[in-house]
N, CA, C and O atoms as CSV, one atom per row, in Angstrom:
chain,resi,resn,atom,element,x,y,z
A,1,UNK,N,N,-14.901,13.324,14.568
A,1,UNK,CA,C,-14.401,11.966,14.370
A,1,UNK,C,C,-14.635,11.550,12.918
A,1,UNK,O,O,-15.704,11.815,12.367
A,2,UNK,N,N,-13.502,10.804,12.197
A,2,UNK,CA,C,-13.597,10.505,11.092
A,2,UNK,C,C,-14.488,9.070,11.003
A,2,UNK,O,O,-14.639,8.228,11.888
A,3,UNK,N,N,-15.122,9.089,9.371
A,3,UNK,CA,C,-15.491,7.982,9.795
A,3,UNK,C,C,-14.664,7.001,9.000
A,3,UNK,O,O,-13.665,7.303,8.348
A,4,UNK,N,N,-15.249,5.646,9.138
A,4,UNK,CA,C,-14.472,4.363,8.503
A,4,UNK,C,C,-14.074,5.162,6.549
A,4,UNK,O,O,-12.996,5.321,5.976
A,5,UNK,N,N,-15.294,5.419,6.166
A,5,UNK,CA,C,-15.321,5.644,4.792
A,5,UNK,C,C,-14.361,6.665,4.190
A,5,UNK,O,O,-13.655,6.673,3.182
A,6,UNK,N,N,-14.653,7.730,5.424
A,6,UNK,CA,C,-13.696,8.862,5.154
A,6,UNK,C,C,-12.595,8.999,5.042
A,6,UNK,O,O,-11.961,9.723,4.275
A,7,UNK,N,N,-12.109,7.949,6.199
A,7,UNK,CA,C,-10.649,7.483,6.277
A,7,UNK,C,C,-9.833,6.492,5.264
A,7,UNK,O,O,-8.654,6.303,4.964
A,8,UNK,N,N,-11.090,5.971,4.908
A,8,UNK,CA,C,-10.574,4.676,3.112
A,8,UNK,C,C,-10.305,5.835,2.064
A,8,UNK,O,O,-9.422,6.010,1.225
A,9,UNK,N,N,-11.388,6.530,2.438
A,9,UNK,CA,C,-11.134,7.446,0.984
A,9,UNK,C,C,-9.428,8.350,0.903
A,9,UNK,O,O,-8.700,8.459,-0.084
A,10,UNK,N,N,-9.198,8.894,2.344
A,10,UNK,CA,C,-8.049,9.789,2.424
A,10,UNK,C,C,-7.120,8.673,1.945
A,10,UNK,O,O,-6.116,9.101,1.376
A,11,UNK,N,N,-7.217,7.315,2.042
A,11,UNK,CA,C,-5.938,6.309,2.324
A,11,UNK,C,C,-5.696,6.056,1.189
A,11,UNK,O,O,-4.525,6.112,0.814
A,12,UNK,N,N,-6.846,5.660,0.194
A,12,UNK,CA,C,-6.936,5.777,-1.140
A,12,UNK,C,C,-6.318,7.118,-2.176
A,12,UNK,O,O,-5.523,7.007,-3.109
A,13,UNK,N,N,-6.923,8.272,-1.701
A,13,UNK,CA,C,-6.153,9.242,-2.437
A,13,UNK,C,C,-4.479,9.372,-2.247
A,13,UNK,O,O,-3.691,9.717,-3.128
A,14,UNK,N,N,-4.215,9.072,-1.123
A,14,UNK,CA,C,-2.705,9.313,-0.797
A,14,UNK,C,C,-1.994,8.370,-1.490
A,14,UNK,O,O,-0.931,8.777,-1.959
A,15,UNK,N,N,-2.368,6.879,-1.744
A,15,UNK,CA,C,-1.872,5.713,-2.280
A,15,UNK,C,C,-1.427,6.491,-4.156
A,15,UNK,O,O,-0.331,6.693,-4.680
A,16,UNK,N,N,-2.823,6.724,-4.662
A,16,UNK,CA,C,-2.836,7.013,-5.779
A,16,UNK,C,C,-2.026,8.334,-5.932
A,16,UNK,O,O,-1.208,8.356,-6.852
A,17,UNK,N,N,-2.148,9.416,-5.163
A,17,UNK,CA,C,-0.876,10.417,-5.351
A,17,UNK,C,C,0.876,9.851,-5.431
A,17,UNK,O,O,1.772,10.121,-6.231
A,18,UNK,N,N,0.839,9.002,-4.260
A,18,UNK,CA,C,2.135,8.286,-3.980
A,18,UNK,C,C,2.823,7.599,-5.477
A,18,UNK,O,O,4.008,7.508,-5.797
A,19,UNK,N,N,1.574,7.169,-6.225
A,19,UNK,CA,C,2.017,5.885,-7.464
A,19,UNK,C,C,2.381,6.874,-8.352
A,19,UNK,O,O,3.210,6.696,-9.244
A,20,UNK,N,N,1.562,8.329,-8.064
A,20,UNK,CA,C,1.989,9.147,-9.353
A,20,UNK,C,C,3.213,9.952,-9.190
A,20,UNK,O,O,4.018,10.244,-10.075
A,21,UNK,N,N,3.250,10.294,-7.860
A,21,UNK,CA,C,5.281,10.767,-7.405
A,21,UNK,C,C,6.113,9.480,-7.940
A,21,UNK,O,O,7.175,9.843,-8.446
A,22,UNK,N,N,5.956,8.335,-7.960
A,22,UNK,CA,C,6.717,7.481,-7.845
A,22,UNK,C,C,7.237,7.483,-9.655
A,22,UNK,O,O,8.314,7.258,-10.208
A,23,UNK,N,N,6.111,7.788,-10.065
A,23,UNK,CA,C,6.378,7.086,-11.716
A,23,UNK,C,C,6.870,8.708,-12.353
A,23,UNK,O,O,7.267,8.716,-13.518
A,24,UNK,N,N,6.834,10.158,-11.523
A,24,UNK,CA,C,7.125,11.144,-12.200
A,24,UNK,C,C,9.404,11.320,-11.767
A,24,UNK,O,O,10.305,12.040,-12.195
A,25,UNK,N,N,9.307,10.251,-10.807
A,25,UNK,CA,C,10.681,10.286,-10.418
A,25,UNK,C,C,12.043,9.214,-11.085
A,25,UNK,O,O,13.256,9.070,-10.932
A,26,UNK,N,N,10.778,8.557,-11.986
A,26,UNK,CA,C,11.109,7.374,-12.636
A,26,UNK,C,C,11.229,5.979,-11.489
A,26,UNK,O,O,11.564,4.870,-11.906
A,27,UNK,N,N,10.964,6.185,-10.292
A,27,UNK,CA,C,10.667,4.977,-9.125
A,27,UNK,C,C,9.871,4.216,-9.492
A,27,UNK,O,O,9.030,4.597,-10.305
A,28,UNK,N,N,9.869,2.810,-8.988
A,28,UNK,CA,C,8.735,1.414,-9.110
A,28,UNK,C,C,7.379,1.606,-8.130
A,28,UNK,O,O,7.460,2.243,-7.080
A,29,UNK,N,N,6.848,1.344,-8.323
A,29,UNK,CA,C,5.638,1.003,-7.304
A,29,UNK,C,C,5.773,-0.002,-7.090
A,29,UNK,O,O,6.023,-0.634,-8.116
A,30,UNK,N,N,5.735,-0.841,-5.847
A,30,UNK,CA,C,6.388,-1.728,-4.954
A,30,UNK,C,C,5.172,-2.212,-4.328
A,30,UNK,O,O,4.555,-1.510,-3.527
A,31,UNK,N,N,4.583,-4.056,-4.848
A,31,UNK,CA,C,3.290,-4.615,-4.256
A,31,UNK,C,C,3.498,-5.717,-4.004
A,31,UNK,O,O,4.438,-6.388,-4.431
A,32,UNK,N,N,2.638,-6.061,-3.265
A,32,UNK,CA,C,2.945,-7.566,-2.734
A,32,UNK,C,C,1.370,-8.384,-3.490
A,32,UNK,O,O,0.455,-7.691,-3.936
A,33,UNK,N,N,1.343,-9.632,-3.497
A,33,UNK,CA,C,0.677,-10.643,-3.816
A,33,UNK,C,C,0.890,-11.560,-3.526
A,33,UNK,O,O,2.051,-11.791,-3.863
A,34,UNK,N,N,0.175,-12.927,-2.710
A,34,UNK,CA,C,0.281,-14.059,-2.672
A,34,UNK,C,C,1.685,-14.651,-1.925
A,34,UNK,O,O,2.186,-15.776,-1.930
A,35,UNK,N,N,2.228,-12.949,-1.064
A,35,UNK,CA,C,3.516,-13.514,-0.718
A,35,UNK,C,C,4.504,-12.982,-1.407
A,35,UNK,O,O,5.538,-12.805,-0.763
A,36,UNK,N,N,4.508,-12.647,-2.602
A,36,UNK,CA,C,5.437,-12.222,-3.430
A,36,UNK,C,C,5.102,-11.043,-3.649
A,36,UNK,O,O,4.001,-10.493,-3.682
A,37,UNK,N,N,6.581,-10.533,-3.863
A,37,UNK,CA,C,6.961,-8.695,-4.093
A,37,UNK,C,C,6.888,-8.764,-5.657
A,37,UNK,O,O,7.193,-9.701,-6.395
A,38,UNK,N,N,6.324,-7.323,-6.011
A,38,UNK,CA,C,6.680,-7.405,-7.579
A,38,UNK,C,C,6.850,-5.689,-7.966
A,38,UNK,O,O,6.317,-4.852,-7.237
A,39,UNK,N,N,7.720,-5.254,-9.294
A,39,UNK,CA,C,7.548,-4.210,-8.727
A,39,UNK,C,C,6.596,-4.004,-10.628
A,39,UNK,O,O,6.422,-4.758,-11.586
A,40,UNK,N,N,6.165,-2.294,-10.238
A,40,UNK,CA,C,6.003,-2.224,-11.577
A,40,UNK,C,C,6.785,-0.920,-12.025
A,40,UNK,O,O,6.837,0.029,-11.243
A,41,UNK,N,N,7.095,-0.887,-12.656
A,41,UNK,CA,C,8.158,-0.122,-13.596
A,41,UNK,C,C,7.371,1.437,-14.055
A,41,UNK,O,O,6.158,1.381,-14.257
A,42,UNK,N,N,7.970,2.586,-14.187
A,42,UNK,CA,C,6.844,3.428,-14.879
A,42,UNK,C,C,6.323,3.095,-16.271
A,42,UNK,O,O,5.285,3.567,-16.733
A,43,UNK,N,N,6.994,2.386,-16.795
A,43,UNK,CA,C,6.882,1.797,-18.326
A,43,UNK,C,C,5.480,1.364,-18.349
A,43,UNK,O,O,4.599,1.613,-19.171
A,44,UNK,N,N,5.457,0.653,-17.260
A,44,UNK,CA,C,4.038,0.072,-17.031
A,44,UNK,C,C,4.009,-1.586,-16.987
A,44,UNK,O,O,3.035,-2.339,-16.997
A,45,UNK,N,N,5.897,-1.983,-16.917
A,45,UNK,CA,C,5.974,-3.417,-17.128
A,45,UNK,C,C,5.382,-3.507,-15.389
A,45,UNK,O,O,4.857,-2.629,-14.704
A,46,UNK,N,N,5.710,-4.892,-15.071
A,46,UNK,CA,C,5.617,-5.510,-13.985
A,46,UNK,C,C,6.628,-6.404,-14.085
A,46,UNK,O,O,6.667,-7.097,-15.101
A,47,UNK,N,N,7.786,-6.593,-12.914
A,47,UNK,CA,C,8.623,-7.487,-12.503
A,47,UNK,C,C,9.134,-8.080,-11.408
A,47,UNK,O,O,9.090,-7.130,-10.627
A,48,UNK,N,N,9.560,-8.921,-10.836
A,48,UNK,CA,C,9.958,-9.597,-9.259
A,48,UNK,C,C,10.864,-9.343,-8.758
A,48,UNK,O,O,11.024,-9.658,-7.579
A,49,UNK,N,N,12.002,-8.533,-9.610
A,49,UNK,CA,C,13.025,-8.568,-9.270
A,49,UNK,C,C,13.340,-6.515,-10.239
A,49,UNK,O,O,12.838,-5.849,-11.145
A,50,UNK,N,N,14.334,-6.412,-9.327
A,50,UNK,CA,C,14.420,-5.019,-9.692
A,50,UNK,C,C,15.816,-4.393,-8.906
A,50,UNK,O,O,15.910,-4.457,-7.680
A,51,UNK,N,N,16.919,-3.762,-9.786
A,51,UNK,CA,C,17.963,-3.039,-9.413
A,51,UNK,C,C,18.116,-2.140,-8.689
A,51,UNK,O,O,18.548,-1.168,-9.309
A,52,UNK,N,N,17.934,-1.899,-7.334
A,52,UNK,CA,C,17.654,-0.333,-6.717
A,52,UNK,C,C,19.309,-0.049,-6.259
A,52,UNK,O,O,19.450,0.766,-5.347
A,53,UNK,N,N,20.481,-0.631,-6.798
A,53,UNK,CA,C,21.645,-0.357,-7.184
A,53,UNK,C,C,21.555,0.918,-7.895
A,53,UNK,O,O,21.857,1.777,-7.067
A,54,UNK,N,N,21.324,1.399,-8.877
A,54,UNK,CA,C,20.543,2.559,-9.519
A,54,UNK,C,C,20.538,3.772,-8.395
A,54,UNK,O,O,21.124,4.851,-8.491
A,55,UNK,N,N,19.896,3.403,-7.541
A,55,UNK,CA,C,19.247,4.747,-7.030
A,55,UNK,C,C,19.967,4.683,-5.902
A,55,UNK,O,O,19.299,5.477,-5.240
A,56,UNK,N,N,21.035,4.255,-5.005
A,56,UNK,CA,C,21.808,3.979,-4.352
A,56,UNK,C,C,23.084,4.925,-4.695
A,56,UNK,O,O,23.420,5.654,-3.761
A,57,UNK,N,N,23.628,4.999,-5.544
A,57,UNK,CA,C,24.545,6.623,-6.441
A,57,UNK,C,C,24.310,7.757,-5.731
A,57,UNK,O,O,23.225,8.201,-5.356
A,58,UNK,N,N,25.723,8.324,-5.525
A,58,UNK,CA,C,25.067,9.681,-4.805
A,58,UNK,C,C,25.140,10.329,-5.722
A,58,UNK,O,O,25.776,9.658,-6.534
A,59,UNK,N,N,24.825,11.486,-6.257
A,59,UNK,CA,C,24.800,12.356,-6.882
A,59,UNK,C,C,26.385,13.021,-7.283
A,59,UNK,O,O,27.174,13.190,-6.352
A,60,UNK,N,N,26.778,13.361,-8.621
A,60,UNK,CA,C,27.852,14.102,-9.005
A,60,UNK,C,C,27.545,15.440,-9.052
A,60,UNK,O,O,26.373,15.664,-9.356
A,61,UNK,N,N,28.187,16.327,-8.861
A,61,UNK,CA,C,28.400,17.931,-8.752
A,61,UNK,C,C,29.354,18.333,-10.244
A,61,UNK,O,O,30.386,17.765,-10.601
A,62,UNK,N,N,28.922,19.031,-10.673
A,62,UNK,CA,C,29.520,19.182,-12.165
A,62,UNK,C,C,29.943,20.639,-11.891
A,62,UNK,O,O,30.500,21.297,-12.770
């Protein structure tokens, strides 16, 4: 049986792997606060609002 700690820790590493797939794909990391969504950019900005029009494109075959 896992314990409480063990299980923060796995939840924690997976989070922090996840932020680093996200920013090697050029994707936002996507958080909430106070109610509000914000995303942050790989740039490293932070914003509320964000185009995922972008990533919605299917792919061209050349």
């Amino acid at each position: 049986m896992l314990s409480n700690g063990k299980i923060k820790k796995l939840a924690d590493r997976g989070v922090r792997i996840a932020r680093k797939e996200n920013f090697v794909y050029g994707l936002p990391n996507v958080m909430s606060k106070d109610g509000k969504i914000y995303y942050e950019l790989p740039s490293g900005e932070i914003k509320e609002e964000f185009n995922w029009d972008i990533y919605n494109k299917k792919p061209t075959c050349l």
